[in-house]
N, C-alpha and C positions, 0 to 999 in steps of 0.2 A: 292544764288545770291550774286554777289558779284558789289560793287562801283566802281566808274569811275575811283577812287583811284588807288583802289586794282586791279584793270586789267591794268592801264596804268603800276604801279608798277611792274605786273609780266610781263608785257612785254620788260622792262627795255626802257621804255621810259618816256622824259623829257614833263611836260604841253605842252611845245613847239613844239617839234616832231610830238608830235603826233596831236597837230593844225595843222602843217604843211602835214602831211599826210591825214587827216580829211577836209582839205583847208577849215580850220576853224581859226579865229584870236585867241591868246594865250591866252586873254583874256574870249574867251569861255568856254575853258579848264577849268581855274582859277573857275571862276564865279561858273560852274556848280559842281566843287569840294567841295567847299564852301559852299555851297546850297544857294548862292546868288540870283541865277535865276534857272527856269526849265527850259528843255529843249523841242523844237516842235520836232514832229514827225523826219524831216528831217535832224535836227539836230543827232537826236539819230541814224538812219540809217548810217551816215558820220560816226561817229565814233564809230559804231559797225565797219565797213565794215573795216576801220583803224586798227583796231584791230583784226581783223580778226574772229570775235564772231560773234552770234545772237543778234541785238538788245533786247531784251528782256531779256536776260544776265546783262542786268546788271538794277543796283537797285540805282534808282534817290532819292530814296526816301529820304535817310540817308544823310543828311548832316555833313560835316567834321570839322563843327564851336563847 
């Protein structure tokens, strides 16, 4: 399983992009890469679906601090 990182990274997109495809603010992106905050349910579905993944692909767990 790989991070919110590591999939936005292979998909060659910016925090922001992919906020923006997710119609999530950049700050989201940020936050949840960091392991500042977790993410709800719907949050994870947005930006699986951006990504074109399984929500469950990816692993929240790991923080990037």
């Amino acid at each position: 399983m790989k991070t919110l990182k590591e999939w936005r990274e292979e998909k060659f997109l910016s925090p922001g992009e992919l906020a923006k495809k997710a119609g999530l603010p950049a700050s989201t992106i940020y936050n949840l890469e960091n392991g500042k905050t977790k993410p709800i349910h719907r949050t994870i579905r947005k930006i699986a679906e951006a990504l074109g993944i399984n929500p469950q692909e990816i692993d929240f767990s790991k923080s990037e601090i």
